[in-house]
VMD Tcl script that draws the C-alpha trace (Angstrom):
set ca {
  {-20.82 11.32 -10.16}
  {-17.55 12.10 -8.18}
  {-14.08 10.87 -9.03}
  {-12.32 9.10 -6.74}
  {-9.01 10.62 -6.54}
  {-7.45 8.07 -4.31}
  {-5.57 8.58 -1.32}
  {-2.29 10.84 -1.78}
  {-0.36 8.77 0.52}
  {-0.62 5.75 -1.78}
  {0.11 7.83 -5.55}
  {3.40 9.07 -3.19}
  {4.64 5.60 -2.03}
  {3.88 4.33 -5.49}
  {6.28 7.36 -7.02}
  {9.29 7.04 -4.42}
  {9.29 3.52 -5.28}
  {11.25 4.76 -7.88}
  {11.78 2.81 -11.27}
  {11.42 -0.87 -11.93}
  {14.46 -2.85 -10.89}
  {15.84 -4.61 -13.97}
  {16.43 -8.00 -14.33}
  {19.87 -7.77 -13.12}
  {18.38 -7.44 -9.53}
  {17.82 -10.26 -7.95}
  {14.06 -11.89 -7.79}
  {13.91 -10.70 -4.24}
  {14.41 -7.04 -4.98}
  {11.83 -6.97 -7.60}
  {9.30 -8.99 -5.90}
  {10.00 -6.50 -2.77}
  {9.65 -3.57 -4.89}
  {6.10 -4.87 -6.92}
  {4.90 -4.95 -3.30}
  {5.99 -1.82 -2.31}
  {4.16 -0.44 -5.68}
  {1.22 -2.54 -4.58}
  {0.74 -1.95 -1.25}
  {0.92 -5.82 0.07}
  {1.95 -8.10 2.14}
  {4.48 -11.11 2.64}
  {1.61 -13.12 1.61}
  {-1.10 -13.16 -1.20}
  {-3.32 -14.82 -3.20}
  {-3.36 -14.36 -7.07}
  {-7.02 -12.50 -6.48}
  {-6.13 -10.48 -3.82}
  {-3.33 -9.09 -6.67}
  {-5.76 -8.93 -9.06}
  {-8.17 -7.21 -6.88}
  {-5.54 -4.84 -5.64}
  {-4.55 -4.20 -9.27}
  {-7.95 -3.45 -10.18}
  {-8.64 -1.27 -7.45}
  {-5.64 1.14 -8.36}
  {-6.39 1.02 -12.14}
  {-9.68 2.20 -10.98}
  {-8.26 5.27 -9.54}
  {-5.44 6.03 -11.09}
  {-5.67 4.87 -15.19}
  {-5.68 7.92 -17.24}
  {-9.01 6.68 -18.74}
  {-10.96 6.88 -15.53}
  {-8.77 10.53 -14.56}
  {-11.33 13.31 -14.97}
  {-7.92 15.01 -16.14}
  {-5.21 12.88 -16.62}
  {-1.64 14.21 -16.50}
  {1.65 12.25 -15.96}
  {1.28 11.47 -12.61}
  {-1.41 9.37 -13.68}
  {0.59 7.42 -16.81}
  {3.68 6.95 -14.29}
  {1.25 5.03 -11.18}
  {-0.62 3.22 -13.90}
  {3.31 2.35 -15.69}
  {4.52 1.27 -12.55}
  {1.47 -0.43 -11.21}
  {1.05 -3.00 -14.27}
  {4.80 -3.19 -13.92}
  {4.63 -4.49 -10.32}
  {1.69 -6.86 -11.36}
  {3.50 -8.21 -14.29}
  {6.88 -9.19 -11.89}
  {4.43 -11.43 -9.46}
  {2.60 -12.90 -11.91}
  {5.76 -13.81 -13.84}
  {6.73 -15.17 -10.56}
  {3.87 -16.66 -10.31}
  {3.69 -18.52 -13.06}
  {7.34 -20.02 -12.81}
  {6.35 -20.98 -8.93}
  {6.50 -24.90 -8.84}
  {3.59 -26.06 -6.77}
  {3.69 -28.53 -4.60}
  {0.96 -31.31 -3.81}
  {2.79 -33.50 -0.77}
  {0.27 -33.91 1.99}
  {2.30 -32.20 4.32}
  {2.19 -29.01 2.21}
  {-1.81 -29.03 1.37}
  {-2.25 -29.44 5.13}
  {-0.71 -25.99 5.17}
  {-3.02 -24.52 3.02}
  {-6.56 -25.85 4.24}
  {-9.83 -24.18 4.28}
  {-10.61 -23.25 7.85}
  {-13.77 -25.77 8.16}
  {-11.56 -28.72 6.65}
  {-8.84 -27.86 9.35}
  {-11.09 -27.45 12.19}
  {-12.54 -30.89 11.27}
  {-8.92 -32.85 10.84}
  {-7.88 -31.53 13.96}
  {-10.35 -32.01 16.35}
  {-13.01 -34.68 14.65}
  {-10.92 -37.05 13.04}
  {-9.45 -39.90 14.61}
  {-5.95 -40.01 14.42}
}
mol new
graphics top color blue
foreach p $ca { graphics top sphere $p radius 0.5 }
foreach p [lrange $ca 0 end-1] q [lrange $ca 1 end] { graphics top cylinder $p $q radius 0.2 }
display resetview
C-alpha cells in the first residue's frame, strides 16, 4: 500500500499561513485565514468542511505519516485550528427562515419548477 504524501503545494500554503490569528483579530481575518489553511472558497457547506478536513487529516495526521516529523504535527495543528474557527462561526451564525432567504437556497429541481411551472 502507498502513502499518499499529498501535494507539496498545499503542506506549503498551509505553513506560510503562518500562526492562528488570535481573538483580537477581527472575525474576518480569522475566517480568511481558516480558508487559506483549508484551501476554500467564499462559500461552503458544513460537509464540504468536513470533507475537506477529512481529506487533509488523511494525508497529513501523524498517525497516517509513514514517518511523521513536525511538519506533519504543525499542518494537522493548524488544520483542526482552521476547522475549529468556522465551525465556531458556524455555530453562532443566526439562520434565517424568511421566504425570501430559502428561495436563495433551493435545490436546483425545486427552483427550476417555481420558476418556470408555477403560476405566479
Amino acid at each position: 500500500m502507498t502513502h499518499n504524501t499529498g501535494n507539496i503545494n498545499e503542506v506549503w500554503t498551509i505553513i506560510q499561513a503562518g500562526e492562528p490569528p488570535d481573538e483580537k483579530t477581527g472575525l474576518h481575518d480569522r475566517l480568511a485565514w481558516a480558508r487559506r489553511v483549508l484551501g476554500l472558497g467564499l462559500s461552503v457547506t458544513r460537509n464540504e468542511l468536513k470533507g475537506r478536513t477529512h481529506q487533509l487529516l488523511q494525508v497529513w495526521h501523524p498517525d497516517h505519516a509513514p514517518s511523521p516529523d513536525a511538519v506533519h504535527t504543525e499542518v494537522t495543528r493548524k488544520v483542526l485550528k482552521a476547522r475549529d474557527i468556522i465551525l465556531d462561526y458556524c455555530d453562532n451564525y443566526r439562520f434565517s427562515f424568511s421566504q425570501e432567504e430559502i428561495n436563495h437556497y433551493l435545490p436546483p429541481e425545486e427552483w427550476l419548477k417555481k420558476r418556470f411551472w408555477e403560476d405566479p
